[in-house]
ZARONU-752135 format. One record per residue: residue number from 0; residue in three letters; x, y, z of N, C-alpha, C in turn. Coordinates in Angstrom, 2 decimals. Layout:
N
<num=NUM&residuo=ALA&n_px=X&n_py=Y&n_pz=Z&ca_px=X&ca_py=Y&ca_pz=Z&c_px=X&c_py=Y&c_pz=Z>;
...
//
This chain:
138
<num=0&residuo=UNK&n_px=-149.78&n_py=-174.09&n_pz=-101.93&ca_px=-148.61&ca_py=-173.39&ca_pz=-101.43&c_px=-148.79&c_py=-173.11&c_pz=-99.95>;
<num=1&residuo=UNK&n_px=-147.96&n_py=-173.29&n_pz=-99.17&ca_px=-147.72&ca_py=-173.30&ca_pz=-97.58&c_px=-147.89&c_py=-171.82&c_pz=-97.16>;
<num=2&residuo=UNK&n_px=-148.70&n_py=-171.44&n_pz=-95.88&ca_px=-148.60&ca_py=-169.56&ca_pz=-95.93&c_px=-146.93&c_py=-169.90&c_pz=-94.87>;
<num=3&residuo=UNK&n_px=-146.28&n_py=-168.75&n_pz=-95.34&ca_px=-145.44&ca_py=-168.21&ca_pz=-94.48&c_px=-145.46&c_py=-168.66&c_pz=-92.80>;
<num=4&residuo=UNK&n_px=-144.31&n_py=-168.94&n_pz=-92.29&ca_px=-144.68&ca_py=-169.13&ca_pz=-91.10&c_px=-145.95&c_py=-170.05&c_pz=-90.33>;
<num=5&residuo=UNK&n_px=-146.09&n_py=-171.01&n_pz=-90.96&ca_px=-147.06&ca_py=-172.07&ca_pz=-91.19&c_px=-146.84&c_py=-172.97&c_pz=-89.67>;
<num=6&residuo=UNK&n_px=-146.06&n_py=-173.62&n_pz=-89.99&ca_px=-145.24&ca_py=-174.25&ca_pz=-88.72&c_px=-144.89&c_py=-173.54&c_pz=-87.85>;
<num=7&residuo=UNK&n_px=-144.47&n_py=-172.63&n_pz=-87.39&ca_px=-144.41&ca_py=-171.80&ca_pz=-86.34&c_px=-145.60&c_py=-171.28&c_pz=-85.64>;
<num=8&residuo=UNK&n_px=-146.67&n_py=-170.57&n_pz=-86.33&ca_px=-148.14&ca_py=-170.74&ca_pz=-86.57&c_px=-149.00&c_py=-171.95&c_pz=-85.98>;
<num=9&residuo=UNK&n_px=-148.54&n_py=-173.21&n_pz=-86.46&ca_px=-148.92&ca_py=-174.20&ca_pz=-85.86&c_px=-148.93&c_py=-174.75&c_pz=-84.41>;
<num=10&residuo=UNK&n_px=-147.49&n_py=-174.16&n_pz=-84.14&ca_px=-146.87&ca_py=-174.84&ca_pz=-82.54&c_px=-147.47&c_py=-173.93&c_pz=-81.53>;
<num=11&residuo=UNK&n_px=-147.44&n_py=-172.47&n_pz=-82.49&ca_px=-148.10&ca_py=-171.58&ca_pz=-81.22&c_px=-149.59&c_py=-171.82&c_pz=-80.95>;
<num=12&residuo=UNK&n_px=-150.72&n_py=-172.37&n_pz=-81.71&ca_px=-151.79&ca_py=-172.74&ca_pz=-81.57&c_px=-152.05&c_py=-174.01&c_pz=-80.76>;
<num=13&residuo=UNK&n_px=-151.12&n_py=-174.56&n_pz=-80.92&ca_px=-150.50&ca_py=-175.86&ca_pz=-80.42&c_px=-150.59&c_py=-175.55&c_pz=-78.95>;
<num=14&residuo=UNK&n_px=-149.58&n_py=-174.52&n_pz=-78.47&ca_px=-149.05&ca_py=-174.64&ca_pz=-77.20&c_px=-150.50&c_py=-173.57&c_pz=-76.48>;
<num=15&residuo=UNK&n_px=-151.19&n_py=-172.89&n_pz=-77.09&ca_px=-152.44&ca_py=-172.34&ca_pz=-76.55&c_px=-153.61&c_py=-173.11&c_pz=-76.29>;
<num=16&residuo=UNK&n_px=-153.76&n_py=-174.20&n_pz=-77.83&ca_px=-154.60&ca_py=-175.34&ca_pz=-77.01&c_px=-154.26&c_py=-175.98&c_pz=-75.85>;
<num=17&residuo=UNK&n_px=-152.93&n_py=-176.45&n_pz=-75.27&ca_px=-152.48&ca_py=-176.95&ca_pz=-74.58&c_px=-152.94&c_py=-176.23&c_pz=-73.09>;
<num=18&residuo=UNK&n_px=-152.61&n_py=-175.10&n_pz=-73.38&ca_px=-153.08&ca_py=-173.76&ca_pz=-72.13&c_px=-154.71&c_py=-174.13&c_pz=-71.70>;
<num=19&residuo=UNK&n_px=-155.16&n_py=-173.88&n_pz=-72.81&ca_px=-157.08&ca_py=-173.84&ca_pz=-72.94&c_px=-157.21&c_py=-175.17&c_pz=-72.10>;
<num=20&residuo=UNK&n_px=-156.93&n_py=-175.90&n_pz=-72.33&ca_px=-157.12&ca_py=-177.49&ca_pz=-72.07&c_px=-156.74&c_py=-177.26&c_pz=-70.74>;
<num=21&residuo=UNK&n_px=-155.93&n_py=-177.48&n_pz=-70.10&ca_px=-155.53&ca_py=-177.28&ca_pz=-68.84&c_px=-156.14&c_py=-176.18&c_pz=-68.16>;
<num=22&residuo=UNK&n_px=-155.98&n_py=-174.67&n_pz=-68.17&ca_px=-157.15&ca_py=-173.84&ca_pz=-67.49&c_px=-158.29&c_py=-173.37&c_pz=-67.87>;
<num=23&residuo=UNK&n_px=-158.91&n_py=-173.74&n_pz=-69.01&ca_px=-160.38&ca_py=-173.84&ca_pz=-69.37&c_px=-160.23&c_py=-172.20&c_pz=-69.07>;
<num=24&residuo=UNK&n_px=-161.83&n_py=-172.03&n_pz=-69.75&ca_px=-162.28&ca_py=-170.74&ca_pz=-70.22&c_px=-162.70&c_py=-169.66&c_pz=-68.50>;
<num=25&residuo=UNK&n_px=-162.56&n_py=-168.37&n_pz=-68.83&ca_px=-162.69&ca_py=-168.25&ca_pz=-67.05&c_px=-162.07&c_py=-167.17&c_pz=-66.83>;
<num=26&residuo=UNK&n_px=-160.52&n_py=-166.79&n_pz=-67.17&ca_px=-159.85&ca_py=-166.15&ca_pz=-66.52&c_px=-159.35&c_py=-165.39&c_pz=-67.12>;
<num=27&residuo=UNK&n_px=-158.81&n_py=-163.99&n_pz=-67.22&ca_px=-158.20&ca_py=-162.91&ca_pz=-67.44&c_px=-157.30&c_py=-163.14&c_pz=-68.88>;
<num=28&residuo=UNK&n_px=-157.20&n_py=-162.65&n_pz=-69.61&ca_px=-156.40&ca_py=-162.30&ca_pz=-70.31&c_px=-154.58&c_py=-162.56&c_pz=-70.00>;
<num=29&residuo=UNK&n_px=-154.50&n_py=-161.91&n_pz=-68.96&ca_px=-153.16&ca_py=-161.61&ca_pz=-68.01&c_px=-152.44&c_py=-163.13&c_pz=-67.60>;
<num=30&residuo=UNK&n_px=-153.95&n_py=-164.06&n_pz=-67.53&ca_px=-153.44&ca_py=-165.21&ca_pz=-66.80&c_px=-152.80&c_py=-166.41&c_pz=-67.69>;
<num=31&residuo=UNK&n_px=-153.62&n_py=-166.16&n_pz=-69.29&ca_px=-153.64&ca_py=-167.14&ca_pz=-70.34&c_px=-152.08&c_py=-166.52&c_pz=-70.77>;
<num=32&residuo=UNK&n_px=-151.52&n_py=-165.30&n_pz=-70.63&ca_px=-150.73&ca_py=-164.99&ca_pz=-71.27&c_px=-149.79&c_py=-165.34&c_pz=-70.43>;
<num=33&residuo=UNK&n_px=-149.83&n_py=-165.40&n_pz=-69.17&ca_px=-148.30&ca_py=-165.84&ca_pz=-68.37&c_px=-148.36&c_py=-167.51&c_pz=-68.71>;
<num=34&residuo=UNK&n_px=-149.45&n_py=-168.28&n_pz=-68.76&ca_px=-149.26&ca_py=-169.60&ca_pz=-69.04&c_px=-148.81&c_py=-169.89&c_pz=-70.64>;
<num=35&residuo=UNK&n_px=-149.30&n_py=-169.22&n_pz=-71.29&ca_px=-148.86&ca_py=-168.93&ca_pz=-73.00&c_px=-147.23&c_py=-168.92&c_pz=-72.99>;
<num=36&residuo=UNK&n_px=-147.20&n_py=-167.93&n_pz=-72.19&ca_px=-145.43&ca_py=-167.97&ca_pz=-72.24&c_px=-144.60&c_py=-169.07&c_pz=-71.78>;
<num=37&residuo=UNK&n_px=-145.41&n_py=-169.34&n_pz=-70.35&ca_px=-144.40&ca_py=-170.87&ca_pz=-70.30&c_px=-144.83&c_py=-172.26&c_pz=-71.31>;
<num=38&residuo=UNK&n_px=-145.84&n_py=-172.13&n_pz=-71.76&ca_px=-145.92&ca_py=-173.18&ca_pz=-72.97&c_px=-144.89&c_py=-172.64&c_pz=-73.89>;
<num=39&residuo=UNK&n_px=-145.01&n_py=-171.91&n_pz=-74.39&ca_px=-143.95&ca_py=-171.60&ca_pz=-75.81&c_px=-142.51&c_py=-171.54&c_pz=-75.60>;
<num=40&residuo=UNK&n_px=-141.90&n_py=-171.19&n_pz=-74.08&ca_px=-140.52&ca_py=-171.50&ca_pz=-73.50&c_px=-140.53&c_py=-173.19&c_pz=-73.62>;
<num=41&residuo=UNK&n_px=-141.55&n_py=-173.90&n_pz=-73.06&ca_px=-141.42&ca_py=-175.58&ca_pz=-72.98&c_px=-141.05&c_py=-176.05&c_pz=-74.67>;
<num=42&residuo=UNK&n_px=-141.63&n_py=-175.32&n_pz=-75.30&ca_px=-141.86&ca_py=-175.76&ca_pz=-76.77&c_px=-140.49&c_py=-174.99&c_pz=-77.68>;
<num=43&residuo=UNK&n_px=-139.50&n_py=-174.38&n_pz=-76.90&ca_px=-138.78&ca_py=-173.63&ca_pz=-77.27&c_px=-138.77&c_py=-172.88&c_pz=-78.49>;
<num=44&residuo=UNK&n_px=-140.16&n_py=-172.07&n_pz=-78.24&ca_px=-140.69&ca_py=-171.12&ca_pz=-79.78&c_px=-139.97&c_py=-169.75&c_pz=-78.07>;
<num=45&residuo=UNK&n_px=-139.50&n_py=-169.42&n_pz=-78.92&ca_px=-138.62&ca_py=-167.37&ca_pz=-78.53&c_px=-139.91&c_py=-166.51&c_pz=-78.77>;
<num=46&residuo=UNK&n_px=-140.56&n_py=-165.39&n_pz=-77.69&ca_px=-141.20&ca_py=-164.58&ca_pz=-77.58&c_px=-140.88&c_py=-163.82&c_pz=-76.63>;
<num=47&residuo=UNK&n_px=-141.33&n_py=-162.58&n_pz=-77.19&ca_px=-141.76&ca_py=-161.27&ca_pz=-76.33&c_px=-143.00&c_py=-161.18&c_pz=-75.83>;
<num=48&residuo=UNK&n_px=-143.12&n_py=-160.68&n_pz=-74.58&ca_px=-144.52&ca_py=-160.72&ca_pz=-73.91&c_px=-144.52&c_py=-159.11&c_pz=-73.63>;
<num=49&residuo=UNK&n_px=-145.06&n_py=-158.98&n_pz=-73.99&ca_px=-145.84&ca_py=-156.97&ca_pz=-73.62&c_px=-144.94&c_py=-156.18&c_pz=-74.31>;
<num=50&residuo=UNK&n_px=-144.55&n_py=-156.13&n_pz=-75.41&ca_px=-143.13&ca_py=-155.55&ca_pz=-76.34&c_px=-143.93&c_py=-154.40&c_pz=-76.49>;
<num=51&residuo=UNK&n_px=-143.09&n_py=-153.24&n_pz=-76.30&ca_px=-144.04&ca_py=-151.72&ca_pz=-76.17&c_px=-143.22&c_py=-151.50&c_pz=-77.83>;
<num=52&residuo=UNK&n_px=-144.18&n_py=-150.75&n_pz=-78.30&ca_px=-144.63&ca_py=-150.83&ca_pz=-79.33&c_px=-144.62&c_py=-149.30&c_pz=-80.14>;
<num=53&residuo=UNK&n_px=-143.87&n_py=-148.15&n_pz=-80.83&ca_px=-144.05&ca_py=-147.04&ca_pz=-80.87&c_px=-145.05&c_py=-146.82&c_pz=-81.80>;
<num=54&residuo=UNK&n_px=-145.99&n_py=-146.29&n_pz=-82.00&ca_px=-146.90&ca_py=-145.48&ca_pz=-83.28&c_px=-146.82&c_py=-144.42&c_pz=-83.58>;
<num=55&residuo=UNK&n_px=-146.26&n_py=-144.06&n_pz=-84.61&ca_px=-145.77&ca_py=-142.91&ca_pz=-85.84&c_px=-146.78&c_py=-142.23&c_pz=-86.41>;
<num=56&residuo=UNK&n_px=-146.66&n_py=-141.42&n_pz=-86.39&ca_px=-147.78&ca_py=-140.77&ca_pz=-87.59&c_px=-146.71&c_py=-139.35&c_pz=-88.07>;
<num=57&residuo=UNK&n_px=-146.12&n_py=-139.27&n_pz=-89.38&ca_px=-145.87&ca_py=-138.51&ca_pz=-90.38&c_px=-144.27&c_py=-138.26&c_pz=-89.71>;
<num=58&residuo=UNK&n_px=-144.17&n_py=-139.54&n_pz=-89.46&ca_px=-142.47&ca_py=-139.78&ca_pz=-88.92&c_px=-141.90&c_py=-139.37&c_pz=-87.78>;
<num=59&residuo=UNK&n_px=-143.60&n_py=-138.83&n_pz=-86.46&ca_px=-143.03&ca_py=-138.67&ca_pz=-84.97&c_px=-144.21&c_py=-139.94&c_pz=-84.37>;
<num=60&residuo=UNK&n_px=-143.10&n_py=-140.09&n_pz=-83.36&ca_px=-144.06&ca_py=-141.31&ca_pz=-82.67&c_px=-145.22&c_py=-139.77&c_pz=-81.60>;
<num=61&residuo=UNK&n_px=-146.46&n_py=-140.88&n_pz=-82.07&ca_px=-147.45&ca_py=-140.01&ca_pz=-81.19&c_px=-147.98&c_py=-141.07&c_pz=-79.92>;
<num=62&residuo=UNK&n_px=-147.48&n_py=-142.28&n_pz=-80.08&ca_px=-148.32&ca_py=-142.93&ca_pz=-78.67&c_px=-146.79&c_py=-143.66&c_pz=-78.83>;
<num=63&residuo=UNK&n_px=-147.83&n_py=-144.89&n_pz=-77.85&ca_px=-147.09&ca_py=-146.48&ca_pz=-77.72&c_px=-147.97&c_py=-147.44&c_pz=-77.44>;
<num=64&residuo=UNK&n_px=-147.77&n_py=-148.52&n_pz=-77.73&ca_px=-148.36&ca_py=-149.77&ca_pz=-77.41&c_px=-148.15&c_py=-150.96&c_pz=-77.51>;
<num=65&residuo=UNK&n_px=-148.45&n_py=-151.71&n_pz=-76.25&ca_px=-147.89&ca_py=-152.92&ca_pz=-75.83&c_px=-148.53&c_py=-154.35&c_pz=-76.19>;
<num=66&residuo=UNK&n_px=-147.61&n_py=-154.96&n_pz=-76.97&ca_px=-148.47&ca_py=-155.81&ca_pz=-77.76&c_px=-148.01&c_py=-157.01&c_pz=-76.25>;
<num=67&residuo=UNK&n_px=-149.61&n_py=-158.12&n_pz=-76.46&ca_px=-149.35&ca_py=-159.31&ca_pz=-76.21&c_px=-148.57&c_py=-160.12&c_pz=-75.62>;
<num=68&residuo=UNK&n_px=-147.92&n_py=-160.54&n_pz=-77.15&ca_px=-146.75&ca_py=-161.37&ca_pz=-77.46&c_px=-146.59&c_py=-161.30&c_pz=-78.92>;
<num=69&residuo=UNK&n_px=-145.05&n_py=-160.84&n_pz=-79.14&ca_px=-144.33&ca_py=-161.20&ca_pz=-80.40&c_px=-143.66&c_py=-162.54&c_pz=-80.49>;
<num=70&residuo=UNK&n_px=-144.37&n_py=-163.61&n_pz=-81.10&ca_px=-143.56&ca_py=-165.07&ca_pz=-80.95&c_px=-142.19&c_py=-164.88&c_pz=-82.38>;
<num=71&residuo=UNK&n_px=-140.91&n_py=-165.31&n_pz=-82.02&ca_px=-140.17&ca_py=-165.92&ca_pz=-82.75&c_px=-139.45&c_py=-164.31&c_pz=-83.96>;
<num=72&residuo=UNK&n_px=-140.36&n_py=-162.76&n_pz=-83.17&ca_px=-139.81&ca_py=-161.78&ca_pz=-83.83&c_px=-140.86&c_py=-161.71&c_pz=-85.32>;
<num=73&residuo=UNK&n_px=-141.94&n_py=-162.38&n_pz=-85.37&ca_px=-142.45&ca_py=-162.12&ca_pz=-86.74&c_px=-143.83&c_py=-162.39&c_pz=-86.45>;
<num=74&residuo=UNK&n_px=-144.42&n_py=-162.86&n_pz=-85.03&ca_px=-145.84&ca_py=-163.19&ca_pz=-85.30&c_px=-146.78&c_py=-162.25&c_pz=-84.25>;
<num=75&residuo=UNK&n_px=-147.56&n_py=-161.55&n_pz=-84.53&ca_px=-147.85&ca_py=-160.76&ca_pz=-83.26&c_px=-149.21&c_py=-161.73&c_pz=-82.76>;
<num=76&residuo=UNK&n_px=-149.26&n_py=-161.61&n_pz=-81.90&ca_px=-150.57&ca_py=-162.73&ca_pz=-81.03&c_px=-151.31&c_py=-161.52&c_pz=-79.79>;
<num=77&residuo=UNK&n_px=-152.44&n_py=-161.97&n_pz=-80.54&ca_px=-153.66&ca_py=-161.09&ca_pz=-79.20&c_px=-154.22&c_py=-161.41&c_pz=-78.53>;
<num=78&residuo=UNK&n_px=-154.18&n_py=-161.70&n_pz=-77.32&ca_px=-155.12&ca_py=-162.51&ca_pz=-76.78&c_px=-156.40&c_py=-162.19&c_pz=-75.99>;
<num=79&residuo=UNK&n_px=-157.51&n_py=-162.49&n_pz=-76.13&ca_px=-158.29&ca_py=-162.53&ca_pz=-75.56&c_px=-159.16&c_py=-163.17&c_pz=-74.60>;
<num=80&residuo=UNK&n_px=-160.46&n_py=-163.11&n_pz=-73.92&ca_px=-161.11&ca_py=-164.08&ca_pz=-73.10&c_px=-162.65&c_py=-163.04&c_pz=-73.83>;
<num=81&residuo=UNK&n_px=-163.10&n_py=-163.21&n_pz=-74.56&ca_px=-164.20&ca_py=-162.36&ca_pz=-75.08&c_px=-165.46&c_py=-163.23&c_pz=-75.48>;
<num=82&residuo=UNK&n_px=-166.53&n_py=-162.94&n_pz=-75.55&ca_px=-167.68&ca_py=-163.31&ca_pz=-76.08&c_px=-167.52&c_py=-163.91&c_pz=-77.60>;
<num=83&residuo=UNK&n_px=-167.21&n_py=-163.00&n_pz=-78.11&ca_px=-167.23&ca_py=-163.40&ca_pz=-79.51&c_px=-165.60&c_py=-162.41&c_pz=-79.93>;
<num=84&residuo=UNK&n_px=-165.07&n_py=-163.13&n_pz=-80.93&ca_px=-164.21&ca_py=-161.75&ca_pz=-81.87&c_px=-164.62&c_py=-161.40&c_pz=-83.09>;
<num=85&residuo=UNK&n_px=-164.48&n_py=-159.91&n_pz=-82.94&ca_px=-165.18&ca_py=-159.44&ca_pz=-84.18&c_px=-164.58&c_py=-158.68&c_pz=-84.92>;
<num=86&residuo=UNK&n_px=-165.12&n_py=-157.80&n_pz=-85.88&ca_px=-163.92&ca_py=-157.17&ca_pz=-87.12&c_px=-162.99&c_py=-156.25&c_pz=-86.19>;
<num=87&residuo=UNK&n_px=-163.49&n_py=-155.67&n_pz=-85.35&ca_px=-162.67&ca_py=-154.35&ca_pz=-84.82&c_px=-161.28&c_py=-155.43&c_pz=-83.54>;
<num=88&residuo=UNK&n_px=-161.27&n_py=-156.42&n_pz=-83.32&ca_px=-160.66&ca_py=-157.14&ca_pz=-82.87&c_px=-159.09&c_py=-157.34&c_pz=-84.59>;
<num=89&residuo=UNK&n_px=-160.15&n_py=-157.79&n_pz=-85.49&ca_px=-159.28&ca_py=-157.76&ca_pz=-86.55&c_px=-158.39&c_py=-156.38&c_pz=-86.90>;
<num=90&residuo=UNK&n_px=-159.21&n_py=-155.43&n_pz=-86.95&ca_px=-158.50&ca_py=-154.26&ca_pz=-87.07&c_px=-157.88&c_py=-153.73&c_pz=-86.38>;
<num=91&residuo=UNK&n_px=-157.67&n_py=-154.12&n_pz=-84.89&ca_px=-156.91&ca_py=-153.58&ca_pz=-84.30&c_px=-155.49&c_py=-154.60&c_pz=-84.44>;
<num=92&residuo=UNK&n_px=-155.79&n_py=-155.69&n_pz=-84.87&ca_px=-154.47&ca_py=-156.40&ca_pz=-85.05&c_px=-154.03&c_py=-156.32&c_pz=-86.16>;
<num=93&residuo=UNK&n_px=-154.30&n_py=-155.64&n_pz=-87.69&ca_px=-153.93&ca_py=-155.39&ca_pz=-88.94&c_px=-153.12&c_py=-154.20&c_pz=-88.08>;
<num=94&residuo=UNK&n_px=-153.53&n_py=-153.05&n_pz=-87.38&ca_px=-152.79&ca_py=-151.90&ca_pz=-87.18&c_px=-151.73&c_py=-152.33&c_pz=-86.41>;
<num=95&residuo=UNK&n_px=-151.90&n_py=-153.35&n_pz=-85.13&ca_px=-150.35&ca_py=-153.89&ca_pz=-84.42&c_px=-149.59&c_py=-154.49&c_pz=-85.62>;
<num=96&residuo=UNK&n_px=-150.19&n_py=-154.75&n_pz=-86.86&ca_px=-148.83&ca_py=-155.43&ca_pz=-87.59&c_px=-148.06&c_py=-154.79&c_pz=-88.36>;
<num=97&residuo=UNK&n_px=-149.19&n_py=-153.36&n_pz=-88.64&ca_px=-148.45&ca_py=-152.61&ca_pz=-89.36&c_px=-147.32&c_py=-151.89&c_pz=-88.51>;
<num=98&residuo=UNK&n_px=-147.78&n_py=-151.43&n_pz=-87.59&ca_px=-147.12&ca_py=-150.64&ca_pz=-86.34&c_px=-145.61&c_py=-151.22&c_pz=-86.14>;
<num=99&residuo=UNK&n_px=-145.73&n_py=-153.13&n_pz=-86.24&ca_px=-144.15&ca_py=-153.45&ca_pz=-86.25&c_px=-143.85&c_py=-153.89&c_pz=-87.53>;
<num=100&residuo=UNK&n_px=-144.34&n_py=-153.72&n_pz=-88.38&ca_px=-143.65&ca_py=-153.74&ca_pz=-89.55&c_px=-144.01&c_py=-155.75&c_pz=-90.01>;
<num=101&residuo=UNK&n_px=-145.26&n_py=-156.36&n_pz=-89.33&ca_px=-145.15&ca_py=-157.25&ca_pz=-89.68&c_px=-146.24&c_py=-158.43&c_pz=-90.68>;
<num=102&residuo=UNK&n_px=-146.08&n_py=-158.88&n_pz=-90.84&ca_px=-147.45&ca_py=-159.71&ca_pz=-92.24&c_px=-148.45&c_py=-160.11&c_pz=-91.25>;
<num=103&residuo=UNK&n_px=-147.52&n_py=-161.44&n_pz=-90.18&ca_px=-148.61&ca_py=-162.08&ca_pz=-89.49&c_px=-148.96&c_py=-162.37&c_pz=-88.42>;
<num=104&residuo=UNK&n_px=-150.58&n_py=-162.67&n_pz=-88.06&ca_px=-150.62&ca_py=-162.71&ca_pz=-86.80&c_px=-151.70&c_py=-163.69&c_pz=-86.05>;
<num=105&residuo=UNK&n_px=-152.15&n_py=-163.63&n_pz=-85.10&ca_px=-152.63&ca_py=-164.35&ca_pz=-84.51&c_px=-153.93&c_py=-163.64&c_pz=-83.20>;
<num=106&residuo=UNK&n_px=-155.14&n_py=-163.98&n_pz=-83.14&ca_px=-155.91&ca_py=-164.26&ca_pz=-82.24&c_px=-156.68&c_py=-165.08&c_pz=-81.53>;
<num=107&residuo=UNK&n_px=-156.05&n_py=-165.32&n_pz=-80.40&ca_px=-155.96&ca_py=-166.63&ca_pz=-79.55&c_px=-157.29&c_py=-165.68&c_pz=-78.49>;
<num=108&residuo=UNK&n_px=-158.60&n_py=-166.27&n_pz=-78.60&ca_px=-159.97&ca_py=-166.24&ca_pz=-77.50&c_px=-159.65&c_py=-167.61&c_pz=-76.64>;
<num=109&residuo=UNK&n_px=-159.58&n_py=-166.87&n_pz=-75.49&ca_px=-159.72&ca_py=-168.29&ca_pz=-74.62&c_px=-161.25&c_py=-168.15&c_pz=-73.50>;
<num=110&residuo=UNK&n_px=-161.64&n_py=-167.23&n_pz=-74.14&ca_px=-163.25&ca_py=-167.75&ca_pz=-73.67&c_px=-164.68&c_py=-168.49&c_pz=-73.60>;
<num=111&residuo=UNK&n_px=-164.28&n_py=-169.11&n_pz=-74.65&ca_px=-165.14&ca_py=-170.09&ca_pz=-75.28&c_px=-164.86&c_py=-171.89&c_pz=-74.76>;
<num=112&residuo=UNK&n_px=-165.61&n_py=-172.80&n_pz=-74.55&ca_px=-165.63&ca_py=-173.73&ca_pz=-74.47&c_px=-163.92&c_py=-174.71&c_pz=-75.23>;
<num=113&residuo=UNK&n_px=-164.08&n_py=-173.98&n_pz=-76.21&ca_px=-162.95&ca_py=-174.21&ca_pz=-77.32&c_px=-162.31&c_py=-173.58&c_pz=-78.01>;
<num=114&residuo=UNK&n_px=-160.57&n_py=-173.74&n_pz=-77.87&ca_px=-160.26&ca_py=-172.47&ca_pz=-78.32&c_px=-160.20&c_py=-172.18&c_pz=-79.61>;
<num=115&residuo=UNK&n_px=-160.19&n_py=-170.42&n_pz=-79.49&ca_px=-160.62&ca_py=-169.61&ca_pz=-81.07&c_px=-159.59&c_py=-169.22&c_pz=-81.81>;
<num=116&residuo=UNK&n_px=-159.12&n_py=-169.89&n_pz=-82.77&ca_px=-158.04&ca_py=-169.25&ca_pz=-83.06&c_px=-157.98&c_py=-168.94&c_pz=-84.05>;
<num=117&residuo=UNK&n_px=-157.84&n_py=-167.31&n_pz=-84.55&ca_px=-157.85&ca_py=-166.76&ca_pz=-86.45&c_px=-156.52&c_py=-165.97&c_pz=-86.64>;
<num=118&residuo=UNK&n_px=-156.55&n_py=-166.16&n_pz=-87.91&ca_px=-155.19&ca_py=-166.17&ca_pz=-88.47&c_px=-155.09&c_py=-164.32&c_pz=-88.94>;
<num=119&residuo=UNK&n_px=-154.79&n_py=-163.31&n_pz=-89.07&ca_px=-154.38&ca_py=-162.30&ca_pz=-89.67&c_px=-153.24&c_py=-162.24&c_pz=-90.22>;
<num=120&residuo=UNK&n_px=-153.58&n_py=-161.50&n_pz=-91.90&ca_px=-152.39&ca_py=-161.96&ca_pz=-92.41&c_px=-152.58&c_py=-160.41&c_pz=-92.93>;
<num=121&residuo=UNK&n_px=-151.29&n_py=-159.74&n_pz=-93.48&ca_px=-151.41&ca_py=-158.32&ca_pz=-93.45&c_px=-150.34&c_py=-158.35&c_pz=-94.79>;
<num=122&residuo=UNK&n_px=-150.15&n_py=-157.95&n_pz=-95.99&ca_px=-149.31&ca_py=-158.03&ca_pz=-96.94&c_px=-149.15&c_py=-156.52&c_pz=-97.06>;
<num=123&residuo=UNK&n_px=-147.58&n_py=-157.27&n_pz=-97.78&ca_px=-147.10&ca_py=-155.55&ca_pz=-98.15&c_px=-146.68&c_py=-154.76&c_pz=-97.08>;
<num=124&residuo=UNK&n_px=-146.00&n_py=-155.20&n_pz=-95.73&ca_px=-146.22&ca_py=-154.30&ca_pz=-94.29&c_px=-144.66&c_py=-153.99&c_pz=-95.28>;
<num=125&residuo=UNK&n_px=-144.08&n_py=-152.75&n_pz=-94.83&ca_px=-143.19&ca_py=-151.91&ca_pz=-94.53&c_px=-142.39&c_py=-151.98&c_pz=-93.03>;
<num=126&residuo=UNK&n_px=-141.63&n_py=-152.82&n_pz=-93.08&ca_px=-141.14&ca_py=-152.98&ca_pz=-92.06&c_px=-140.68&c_py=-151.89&c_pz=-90.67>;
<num=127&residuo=UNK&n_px=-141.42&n_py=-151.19&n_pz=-89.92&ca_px=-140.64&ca_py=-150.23&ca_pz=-88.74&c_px=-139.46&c_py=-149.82&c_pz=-88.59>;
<num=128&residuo=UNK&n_px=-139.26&n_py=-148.50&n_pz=-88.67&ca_px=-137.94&ca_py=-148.49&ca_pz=-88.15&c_px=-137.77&c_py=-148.56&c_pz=-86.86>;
<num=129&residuo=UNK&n_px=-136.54&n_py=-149.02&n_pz=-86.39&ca_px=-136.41&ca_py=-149.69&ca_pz=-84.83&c_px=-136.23&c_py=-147.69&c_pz=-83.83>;
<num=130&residuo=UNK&n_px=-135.99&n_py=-146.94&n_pz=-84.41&ca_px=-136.11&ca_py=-145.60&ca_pz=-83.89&c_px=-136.49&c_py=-144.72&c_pz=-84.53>;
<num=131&residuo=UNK&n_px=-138.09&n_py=-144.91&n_pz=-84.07&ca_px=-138.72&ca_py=-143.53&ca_pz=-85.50&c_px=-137.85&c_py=-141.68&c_pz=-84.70>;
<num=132&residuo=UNK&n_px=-137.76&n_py=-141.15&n_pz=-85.65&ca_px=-137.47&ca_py=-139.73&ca_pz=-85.11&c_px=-138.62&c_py=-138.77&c_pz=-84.13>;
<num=133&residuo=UNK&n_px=-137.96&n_py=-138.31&n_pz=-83.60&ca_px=-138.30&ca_py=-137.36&ca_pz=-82.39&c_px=-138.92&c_py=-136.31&c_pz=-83.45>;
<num=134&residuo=UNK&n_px=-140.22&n_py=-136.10&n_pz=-82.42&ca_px=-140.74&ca_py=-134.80&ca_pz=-82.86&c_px=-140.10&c_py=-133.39&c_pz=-82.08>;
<num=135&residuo=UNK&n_px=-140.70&n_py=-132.19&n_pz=-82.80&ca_px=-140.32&ca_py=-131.15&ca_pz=-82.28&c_px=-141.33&c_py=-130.74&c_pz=-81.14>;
<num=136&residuo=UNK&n_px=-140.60&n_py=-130.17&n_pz=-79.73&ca_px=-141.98&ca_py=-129.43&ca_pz=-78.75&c_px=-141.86&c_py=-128.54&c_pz=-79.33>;
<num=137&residuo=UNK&n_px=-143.50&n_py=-128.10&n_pz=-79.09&ca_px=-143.77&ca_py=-126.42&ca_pz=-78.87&c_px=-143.88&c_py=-125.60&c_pz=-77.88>;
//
């Protein structure tokens, strides 16, 4: 059976190898992600780049945070330039999916010789509401 979003999944790994390949391992986070974006515009996959992000806790938003890239409204993507990725890399992207309400996702390392790419898949998300309620000041 095919996971969800398989093909979409595909093109975006697609268009990051494409990135890796062309500016090799090296550079910022900031830099893979402005070239990320014009690959996935060429490839006409639809994303958000730095989509601020509210986090709720007991139905008031207490922060925010700015994901990545949301490709296509359903895939959240993290990117890195890191040594290695490790569980707390994972866990912080199980919590961006819960945060938008979404299953799946993506971590794209472009620090390595070759790029790293793992899949997070998050079941059962509860989709966000698009305006959590205001807390009360004290």
């Amino acid at each position: 059976m095919p996971l969800e979003h398989e093909e979409m999944t595909r093109s975006l790994i697609g268009a990051a190898i494409a990135v890796h390949r062309a500016l090799g391992p090296g550079f910022l986070e900031s830099v893979y992600a402005g070239a990320l974006a014009l690959e996935l515009g060429a490839r006409g996959l639809s994303y958000e780049r730095e989509r601020s992000v509210p986090v709720v806790y007991r139905g008031v938003e207490v922060g925010t945070h700015r994901l990545d890239l949301l490709v296509a409204g359903e895939i959240v993507v993290e990117l890195k330039a890191v040594k290695d990725v490790t569980d707390s890399h994972f866990a912080v992207v199980r919590s961006y999916l819960r945060a938008v309400g979404r299953e799946h996702g993506v971590i794209l390392n472009f620090a390595k010789p070759k790029l790293e790419a793992k899949r997070v898949i998050v079941t059962a998300t509860p989709r966000a509401r698009s305006a959590p309620p205001r807390g009360r000041s004290r």
